[in-house]
N, C-alpha and C positions, 0 to 999 in steps of 0.2 A: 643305309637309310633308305626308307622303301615308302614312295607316292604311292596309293593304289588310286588311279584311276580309270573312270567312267563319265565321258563325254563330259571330261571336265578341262577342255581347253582355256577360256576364260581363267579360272582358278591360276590352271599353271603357267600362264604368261605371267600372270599377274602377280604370283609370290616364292614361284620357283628361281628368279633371280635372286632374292633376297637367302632362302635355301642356300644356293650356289654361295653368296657372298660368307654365310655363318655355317658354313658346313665342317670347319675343324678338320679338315682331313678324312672326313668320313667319306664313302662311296656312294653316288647318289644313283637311284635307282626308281625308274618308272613302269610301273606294272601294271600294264593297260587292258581291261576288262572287255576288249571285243570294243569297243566305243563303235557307236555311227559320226561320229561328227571327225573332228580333224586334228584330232589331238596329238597321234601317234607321230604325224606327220609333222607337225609343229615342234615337239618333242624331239624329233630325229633331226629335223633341220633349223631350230633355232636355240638348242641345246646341245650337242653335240657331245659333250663333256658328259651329259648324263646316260647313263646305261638305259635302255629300254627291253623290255620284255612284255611280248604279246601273248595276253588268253585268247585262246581259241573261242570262248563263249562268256557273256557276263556272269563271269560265276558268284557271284557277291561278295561282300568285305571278307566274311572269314575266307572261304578256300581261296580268293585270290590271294589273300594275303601267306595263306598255307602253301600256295603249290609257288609263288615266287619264290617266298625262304626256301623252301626243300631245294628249289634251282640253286639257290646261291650256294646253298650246304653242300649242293656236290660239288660245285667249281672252285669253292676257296673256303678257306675256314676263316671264318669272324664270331668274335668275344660279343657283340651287341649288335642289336636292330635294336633301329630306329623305324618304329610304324608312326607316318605323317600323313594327315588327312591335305588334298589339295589345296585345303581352305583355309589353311592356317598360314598366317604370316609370324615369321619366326624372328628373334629379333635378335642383337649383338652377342655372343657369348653366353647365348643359354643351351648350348649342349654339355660344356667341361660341368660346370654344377651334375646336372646328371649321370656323368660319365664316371666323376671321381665319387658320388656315391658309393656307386656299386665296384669301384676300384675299393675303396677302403673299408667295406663292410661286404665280406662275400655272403652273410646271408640272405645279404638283398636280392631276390631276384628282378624287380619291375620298379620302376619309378614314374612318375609326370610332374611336370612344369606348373608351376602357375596359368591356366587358361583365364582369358578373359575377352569381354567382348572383342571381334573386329569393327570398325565402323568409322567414316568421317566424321564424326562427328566426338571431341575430344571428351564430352561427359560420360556419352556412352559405351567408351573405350575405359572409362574407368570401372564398369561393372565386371563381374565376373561372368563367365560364360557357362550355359546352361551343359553342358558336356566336359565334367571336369572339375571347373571352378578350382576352391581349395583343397583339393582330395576327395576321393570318394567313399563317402560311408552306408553303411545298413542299417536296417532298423531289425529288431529282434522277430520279425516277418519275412525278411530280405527285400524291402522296398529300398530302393537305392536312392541316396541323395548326397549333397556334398557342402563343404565348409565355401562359404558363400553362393548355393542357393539351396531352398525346401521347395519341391515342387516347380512352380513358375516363381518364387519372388526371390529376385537376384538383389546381393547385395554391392555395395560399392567399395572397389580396394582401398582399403587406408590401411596398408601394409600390417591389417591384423592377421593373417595368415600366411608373414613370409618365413616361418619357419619349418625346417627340415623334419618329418614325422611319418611314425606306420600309419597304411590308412588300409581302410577294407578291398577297396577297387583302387587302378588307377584307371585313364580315360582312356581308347586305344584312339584319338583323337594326336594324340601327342605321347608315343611312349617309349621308355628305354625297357627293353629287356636285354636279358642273361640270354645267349644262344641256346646255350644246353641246357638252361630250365624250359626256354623253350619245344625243343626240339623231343627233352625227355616226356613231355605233356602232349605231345602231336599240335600245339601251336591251339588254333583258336576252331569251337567244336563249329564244324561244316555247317550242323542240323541249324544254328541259328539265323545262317544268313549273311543277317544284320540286326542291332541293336541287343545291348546287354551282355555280347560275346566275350568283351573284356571283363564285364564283372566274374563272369564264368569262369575267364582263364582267371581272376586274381585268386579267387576262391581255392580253383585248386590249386596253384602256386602256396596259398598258404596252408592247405590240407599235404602237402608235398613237402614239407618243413623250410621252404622258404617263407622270405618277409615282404612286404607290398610298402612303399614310400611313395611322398609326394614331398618335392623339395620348391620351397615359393622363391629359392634362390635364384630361380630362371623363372623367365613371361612370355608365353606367348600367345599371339592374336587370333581367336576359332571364328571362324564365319559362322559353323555350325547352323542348329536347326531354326536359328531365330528368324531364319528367311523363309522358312514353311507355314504354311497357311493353319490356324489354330484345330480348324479339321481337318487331319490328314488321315482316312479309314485304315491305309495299308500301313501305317507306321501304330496306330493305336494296335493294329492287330500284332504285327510285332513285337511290341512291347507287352501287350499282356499274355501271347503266348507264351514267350520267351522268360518272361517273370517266372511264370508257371512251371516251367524244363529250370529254370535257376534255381529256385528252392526244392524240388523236387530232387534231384540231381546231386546235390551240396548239401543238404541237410542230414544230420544224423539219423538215424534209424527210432532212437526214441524222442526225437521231437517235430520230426516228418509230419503224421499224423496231426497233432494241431496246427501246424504251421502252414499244412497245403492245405485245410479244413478252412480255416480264419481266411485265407487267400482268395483260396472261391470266391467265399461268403461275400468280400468286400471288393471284389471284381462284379461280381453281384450288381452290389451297391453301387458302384462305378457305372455299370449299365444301364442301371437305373437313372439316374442324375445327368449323363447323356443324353437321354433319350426325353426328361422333359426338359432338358436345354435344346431341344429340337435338330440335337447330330444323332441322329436315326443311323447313318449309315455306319459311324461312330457305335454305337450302342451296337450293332448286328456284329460288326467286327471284334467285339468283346466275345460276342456270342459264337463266332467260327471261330476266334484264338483258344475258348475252351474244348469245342467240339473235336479241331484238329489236334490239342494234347490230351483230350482222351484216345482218340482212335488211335494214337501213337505211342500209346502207353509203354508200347514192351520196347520202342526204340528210344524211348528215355533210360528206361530201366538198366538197359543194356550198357549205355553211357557212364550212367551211374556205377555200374561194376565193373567200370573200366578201371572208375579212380575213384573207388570208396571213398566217402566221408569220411574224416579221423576227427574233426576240431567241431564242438558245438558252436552253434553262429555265434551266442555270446561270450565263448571265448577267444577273439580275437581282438586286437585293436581295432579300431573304427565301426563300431557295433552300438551303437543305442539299445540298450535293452528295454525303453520306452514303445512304445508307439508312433511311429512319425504322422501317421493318419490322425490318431487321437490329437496329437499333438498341437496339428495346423489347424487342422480344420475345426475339433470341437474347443480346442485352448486359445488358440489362436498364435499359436506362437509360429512367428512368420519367420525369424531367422535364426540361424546357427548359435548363439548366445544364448537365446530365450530358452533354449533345451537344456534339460534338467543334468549338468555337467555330472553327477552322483550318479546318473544310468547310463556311465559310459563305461564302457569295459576298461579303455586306458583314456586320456584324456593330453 
């Protein structure tokens, strides 16, 4: 089980005992990003029991999380990682659920937990959490959303999605994978960063003839991004570059062409509606996340021939072959029920 962090001491006083207490035997492991602040050292001497491994530089979620696994792969052989954000507090007996999945269905490669808010506060604790929620799905675009939330409206658990299912994405918030589906995929692509890396690994996990699950038989608590500010320039850009290398990347050969065409277009649109909500800086940062995947075209490409597309987007489970944009915005349909169950590829 693999922490990755970055000047995230708070975090791991705070729910790294809980970790320790629910770890099932697993091996816990702190993969520490260069951090400035005091983490390493907190780590080293009021953990002791946890493994630590220092990058030399902040290299971000994906490669940090790539060059700890490769470390681990050469000193011992393990069946599963566990990638845990530092923000997540994990709660009694939610690993074995995940564990005996992928024990008893070897197609599984990748699973996640039930995510739902962190918070003192016991209402708010009943929502789902925006990284995750009830499994992660796509829309026949590749715009990603999940069973309890569309966009920003989160729904509240009444254990309408505590059952075991394929889903498109899992979250890398909270997740079980297979080593050697891992390891045979090179883990999670560098070029990303941060944000949308896991939907990329699920994609090709499932273009690689494995399966993607989400089991609501385990919960657990994400702090996640509900603590960022509603403008955040560098994460919009993130996420719309990175959208951009997702379908571009993943998508078949005959429906690439509409699919990055409509994407633009309604990234577009996205910058528009930014910019007269008055996040300007928002609105430009749509505009360098296009600029940078053009001029980076032949290092997408390249990716792409790494690991061919095999699987049209809407043949997989967790696939709306709707619209999710049309959906919310011009239908209004705000949560996962109100979606037209007939345009799901499995249900």
């Amino acid at each position: 089980m693999v922490i990755l962090n970055w000047n995230g001491r708070a975090w791991l006083q705070k729910f790294l005992p809980a970790v320790l207490a629910h770890a099932d035997g697993a091996t816990i492991v702190v993969a520490d990003n260069a951090s400035t602040d005091d983490s390493a050292t907190v780590v080293a001497q009021a953990f002791p029991q946890v493994r630590l491994i220092q990058n030399s530089s902040n290299l971000g979620f994906c490669e940090g999380y790539n060059q700890a696994l490769d470390k681990l792969h050469q000193e011992e052989t393990f069946h599963y990682y566990v990638l845990l954000n530092s923000d997540v507090e994990v709660t009694a007996d939610w690993l074995p659920p995940l564990r005996q999945l992928l024990e008893q269905q070897p197609n599984v490669a990748a699973v996640q937990p039930k995510i739902r808010q962190y918070s003192t506060d016991a209402a708010t604790r009943e929502l789902f959490e925006y990284a995750g929620a009830g499994g992660g799905y796509l829309d026949r675009l590749g715009y990603p959303f999940c069973r309890g939330r569309l966009f920003d409206t989160l729904e509240t658990d009444r254990g309408q999605y505590n059952d075991p299912r394929p889903v498109a994405w899992a979250t890398g918030a909270c997740l079980l994978v297979r080593a050697t589906a891992w390891h045979a995929l090179h883990g999670l692509d560098a070029a990303y960063f941060a944000h949308m890396e896991e939907i990329d690994l699920c994609w090709r996990l499932w273009n690689a003839g494995h399966e993607v699950w989400y089991h609501g038989g385990s919960t657990v608590f994400h702090v996640g991004g509900g603590t960022l500010a509603k403008s955040n320039p560098h994460k919009t850009y993130l996420n719309f570059r990175n959208g951009l290398a997702l379908v571009y990347k993943n998508s078949t050969a005959s429906e690439l062409p509409g699919v990055l065409t409509q994407r633009l277009l309604l990234d577009w649109v996205a910058a528009l509606r930014l910019l007269t909500q008055g996040q300007v800086a928002d609105c430009q940062a749509v505009l360098r996340a296009h600029w940078y995947f053009l001029r980076h075209a032949r290092q997408w490409k390249q990716r792409r021939q790494q690991f061919p597309p095999r699987l049209h987007i809407t043949e997989r489970p967790g696939v709306y072959q709707g619209s999710l944009v049309w959906a919310y915005f011009a239908k209004g349909k705000r949560v996962f029920p109100a979606l037209n169950r007939k345009l799901f590829y499995k249900v």
